[in-house]
N, C-alpha and C positions, 0 to 999 in steps of 0.2 A: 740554662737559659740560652738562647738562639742569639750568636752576636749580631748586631745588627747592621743592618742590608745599607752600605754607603749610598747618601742619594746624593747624584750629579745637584750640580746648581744651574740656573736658579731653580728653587722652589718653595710653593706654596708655605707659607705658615700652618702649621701643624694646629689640628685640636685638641691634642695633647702634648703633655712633655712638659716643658721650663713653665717658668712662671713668666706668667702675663704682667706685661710693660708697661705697652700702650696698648689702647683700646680706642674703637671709636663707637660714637652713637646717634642718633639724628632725631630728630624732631621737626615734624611738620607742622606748620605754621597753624592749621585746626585745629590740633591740639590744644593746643592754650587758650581757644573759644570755651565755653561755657557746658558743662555738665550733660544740660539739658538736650544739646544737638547730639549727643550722643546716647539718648534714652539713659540716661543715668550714669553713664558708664564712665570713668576718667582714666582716661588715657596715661596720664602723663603720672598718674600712683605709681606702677612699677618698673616705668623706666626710672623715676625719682628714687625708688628703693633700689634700683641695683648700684644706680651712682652711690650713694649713701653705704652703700655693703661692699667697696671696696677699696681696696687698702691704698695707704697715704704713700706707697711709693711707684704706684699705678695712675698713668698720665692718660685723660680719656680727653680725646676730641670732641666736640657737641657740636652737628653739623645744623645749622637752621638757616631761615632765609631772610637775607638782611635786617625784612621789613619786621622781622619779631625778635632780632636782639636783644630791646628791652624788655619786652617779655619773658625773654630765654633769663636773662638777670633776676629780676622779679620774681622768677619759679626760683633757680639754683638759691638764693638769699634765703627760701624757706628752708633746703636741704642740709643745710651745712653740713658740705660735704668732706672729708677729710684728704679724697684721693686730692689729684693738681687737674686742674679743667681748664680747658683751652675752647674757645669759642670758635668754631671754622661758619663764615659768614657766604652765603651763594650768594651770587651777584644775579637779582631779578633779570640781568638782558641777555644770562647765559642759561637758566635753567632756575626750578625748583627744590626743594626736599619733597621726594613725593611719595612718604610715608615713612614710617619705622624701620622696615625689614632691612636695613643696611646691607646685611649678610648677604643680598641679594644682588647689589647694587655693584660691586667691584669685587677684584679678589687680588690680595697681597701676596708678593715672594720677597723673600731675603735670601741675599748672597753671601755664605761663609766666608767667601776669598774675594777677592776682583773677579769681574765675571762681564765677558760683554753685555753692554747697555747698563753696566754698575762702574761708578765713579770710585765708590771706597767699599772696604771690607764690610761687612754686615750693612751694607746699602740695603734700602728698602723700595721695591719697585711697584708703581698699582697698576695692575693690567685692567683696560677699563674696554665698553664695548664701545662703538661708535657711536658718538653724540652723549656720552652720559655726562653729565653734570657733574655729580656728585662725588667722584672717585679723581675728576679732575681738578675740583676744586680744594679736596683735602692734600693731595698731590703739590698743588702749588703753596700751599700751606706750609707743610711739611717739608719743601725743596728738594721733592724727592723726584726720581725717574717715572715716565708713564711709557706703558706699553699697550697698542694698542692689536687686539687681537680679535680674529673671526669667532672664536666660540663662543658661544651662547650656554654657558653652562651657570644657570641661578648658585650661587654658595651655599643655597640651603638646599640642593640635591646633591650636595657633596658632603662628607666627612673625611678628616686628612687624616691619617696616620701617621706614626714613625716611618716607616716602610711601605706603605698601601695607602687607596685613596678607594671607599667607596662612593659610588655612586649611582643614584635610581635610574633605575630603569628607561623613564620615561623622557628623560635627558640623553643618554648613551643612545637611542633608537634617533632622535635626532640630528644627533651628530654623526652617526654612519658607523660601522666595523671600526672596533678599536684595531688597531695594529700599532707595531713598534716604531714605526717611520719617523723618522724627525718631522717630517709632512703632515702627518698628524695632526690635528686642532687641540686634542689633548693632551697628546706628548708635550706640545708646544708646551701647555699649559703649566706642567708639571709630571715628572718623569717618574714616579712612581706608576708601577703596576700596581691596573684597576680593578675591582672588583665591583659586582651587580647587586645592589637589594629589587627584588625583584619577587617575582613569583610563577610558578607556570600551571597552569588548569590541562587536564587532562580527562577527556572521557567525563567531564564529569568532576571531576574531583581532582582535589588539590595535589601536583605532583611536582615533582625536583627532578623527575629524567630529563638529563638533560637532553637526550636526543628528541624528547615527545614534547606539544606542544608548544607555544607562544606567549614570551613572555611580557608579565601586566605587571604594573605598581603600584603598589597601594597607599593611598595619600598623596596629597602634592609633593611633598620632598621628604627627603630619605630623614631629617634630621627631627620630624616629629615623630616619630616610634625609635630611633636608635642611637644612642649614646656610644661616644669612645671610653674605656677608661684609663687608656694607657699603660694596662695589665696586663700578663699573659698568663692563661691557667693550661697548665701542661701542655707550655709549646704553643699555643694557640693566642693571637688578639684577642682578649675579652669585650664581649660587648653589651651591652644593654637596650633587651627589645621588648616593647612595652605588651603588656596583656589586656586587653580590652575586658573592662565587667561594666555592668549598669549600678553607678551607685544608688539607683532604688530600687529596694530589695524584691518589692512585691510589685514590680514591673517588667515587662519581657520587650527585647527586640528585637528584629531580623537583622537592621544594621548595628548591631553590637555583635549578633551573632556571625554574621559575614566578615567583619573586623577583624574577628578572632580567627574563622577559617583561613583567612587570607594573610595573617603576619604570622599563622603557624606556617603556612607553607612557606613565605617569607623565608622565617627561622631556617626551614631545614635547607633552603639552598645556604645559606648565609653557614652552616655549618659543611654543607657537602664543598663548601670555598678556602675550609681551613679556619675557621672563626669557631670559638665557643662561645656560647651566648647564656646568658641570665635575665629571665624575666622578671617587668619590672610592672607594676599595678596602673593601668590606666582607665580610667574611669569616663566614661560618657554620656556627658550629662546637658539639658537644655541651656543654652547660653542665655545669660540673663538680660542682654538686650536682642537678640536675632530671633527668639524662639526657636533655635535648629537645635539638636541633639548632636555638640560633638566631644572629640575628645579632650582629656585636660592633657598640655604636652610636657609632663614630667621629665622625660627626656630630651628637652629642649637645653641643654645644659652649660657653663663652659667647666671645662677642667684643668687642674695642673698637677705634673706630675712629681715636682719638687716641693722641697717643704722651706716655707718661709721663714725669715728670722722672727724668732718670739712664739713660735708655733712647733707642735710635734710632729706634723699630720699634713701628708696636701690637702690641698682645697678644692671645693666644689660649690658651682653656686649652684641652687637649685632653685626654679620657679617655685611658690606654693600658690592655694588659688583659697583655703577658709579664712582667711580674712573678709571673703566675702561670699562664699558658697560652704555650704555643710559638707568639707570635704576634708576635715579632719584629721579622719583616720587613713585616705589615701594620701594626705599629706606628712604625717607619721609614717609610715609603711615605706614610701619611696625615700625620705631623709635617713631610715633606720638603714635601707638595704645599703646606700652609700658609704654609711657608716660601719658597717659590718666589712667592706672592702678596704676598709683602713684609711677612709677621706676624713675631715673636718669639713663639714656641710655647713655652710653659708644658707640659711634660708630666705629668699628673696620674695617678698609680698606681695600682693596685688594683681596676679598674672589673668584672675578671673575678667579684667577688664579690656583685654586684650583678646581674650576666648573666641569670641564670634569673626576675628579675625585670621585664624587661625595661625596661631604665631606666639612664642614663647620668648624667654630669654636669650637662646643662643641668635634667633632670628635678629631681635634688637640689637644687636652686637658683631664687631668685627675687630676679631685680635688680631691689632696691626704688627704687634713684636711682642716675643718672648724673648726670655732669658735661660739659655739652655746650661742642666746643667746634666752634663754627662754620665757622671757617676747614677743621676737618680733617672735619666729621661726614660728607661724601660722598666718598671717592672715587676714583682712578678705576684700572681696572687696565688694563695696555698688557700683553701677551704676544707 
C-alpha cells in the first residue's frame, strides 16, 4: 500500500475516510406544500429516509426558512429520528433555502493544527461565495470561521480524496489552467492535486489522447456517474463509474447509447490518470413526474471508510428508487456490488421522487466533519 501523500491545511472535508459527525441538509420551504404541485412526487420521502438511516451519534443540521419551522417540526415528529437534529433557521431579510442540492451551496475545510484564519485545532471553516445565504447562516450557527472566496466551483463537480480531488470538466474550463500557484482559485481552495472527469472526441470517435482534441463533460457534475470508495486496487484509487442500460428491455435509445459512448471514454481517461475503475449499473428510465428519460444516480452516494462501534463493516448509504419505480433489480445489483467491496450498505428510499431533478443523496448532503481514524482511513481492495 502507497503511504499516504500529507495534505497541507486547510482542507476540504474528504468523501471518504473517518466517519461522518456532522452532516448537514436543507429544506425548501415548497417542499412541505402539498403532493399535488409536484405532480405526485414528494419531495421530502427521501430526504425523511436518509435522516431516519442515520446513526444516533451523527449530528445533522436541517437548514430551512424561518417562516416553515413549524412545519420543519411537524414533518421531523413523523420521523423519529434517532440521529441529534439541530434546526439552522434563515432569516427571510438575508436570504432563502433555495432548494435541496446543499452540496452545491458552500464547501467545508477543517484544520488538523492551528491554521491561519482557525482559532483552535480541528476548526471548521465554510468557504461560501459572495452573497450566499446559506453557508453564512449555518456558519453563524455553528460559530464557526467564514472564508470568502472567488471560485465558483458547485461541490457536486467535485469529489475529494484522501490525496486527490476530482473534478468535471466543465467547472476546471471555467476557472482557467490549473497551476500550482498559491494564486490559484483552486489551490486556494484546497491543496490537493486535481484530476479531470472528462472526456475527449476525436475524428469522430471517442479518444483519451491527450494531445488530440477537446475536452467535454458528461452530465452536469462529476458526482452523478462516479463514486469514491476510499479503496485502492493495486496501487490505484478505486472508483465507481456508472454503466448506462435501458431498463426496458424491448426498448432502444440513442441517448442511452451516447451515455454509454461517452462515460466509456470517460472511463478511460479516468484510468490513463492513475484511477482503476469498476462499473456500476445505471439505468435510464422516464421520470415519473417530467416525462424526460434520465438516469437513476446510484452513484450519488456518501461513504465511510472506518467501521463503527456495533458494526463489522464500513458503511454506505445508497439512494434506491423501487419503492416507487420497477427498479428492483437495479436496485439489488448496485447494493450487491458495494457489498462485495466489503461496505455494510444502508439502503436509503425514495430517491425516485427526486429523479426529474436530477439529484441524489450525496447532492442533499454536506459532511460538515468526520472522524478520522488513521489506522482504517486508506484501504485496500484485493478482488
Amino acid at each position: 500500500m502507497k503511504a499516504p501523500i500529507p495534505i497541507p491545511v486547510p482542507a476540504l472535508v474528504a468523501d471518504c475516510g473517518g466517519l461522518v459527525s456532522q452532516i448537514a441538509l436543507a429544506v425548501p420551504t415548497a417542499f412541505f406544500q402539498s403532493a399535488d404541485v409536484f405532480d405526485g412526487c414528494r419531495p421530502l420521502v427521501p430526504i425523511g429516509d436518509l435522516i431516519r438511516a442515520l446513526p444516533a451519534d451523527v449530528e445533522v443540521f436541517l437548514l430551512v426558512d424561518d417562516t416553515a419551522v413549524s412545519l420543519a417540526n411537524n414533518w421531523i415528529s413523523t420521523l423519529d429520528p434517532v440521529c441529534s437534529l439541530h434546526f439552522v433557521a434563515l432569516d427571510r431579510s438575508t436570504g432563502t433555502v433555495p432548494g435541496p442540492w446543499i452540496q452545491d451551496m458552500f464547501h467545508v475545510r477543517i484544520a488538523p493544527a492551528p491554521h491561519a484564519g482557525f482559532d483552535h485545532a480541528d476548526d471548521m471553516q465554510i468557504v461560501v461565495a459572495p452573497g450566499d445565504p446559506v453557508g453564512r447562516c449555518l456558519a453563524d450557527f455553528l460559530a464557526v470561521a467564514v472564508a470568502e472566496l472567488s471560485v465558483d466551483l458547485p461541490g457536486g463537480n467535485q469529489l475529494v480524496g484522501r490525496d486527490f480531488r476530482l473534478i468535471g470538466h466543465s467547472d476546471l474550463q471555467r476557472q482557467g489552467p490549473v497551476d500550482a500557484s498559491s494564486c490559484n482559485p483552486l489551490c486556494m481552495l484546497d491543496p490537493r492535486p486535481v484530476s479531470v472527469f472528462g472526456y475527449r472526441l476525436h475524428s469522430g470517435a471517442a479518444s483519451t489522447d491527450a494531445a488530440s482534441g477537446r475536452l467535454h463533460q458528461y452530465g452536469f457534475h462529476v458526482d452523478q456517474f462516479v463514486s469514491l470508495t476510499g479503496l485502492d486496487k493495486e496501487g490505484r484509487p478505486l472508483l465507481l463509474v456508472g454503466e448506462p442500460h435501458l431498463a426496458e428491455q424491448d426498448t432502444s435509445s440513442i441517448l442511452v447509447d451516447n451515455a454509454r459512448m461517452l462515460l466509456d471514454a470517460s472511463v478511460s481517461l479516468l484510468v490513463e490518470q492513475g484511477f482503476a475503475v469498476i462499473r456500476n449499473p445505471v439505468p435510464f428510465v422516464v421520470a415519473p413526474d417530467s416525462g424526460k428519460r434520465l438516469p437513476r444516480l446510484y452513484n450519488n452516494v456518501i461513504v465511510e471508510n472506518a467501521v463503527r462501534e456495533g458494526r463489522s463493516k464500513p458503511m454506505v448509504w445508497l439512494p434506491q428508487f423501487a419503492d416507487v419505480e420497477p427498479l428492483a433489480s437495479d436496485d439489488a445489483r448496485n447494493l450487491a456490488l458495494w457489498e462485495e467491496l466489503g461496505f455494510d450498505v444502508i439502503p436509503v428510499q425514495g430517491w425516485s421522487h427526486l429523479a426529474s431533478r436530477n439529484g441524489a443523496l450525496r447532492c442533499a448532503s454536506k459532511v460538515l466533519k468526520r472522524v478520522a481514524d488513521q489506522d482504517r482511513y486508506k484501504l485496500n481492495f484485493h478482488r
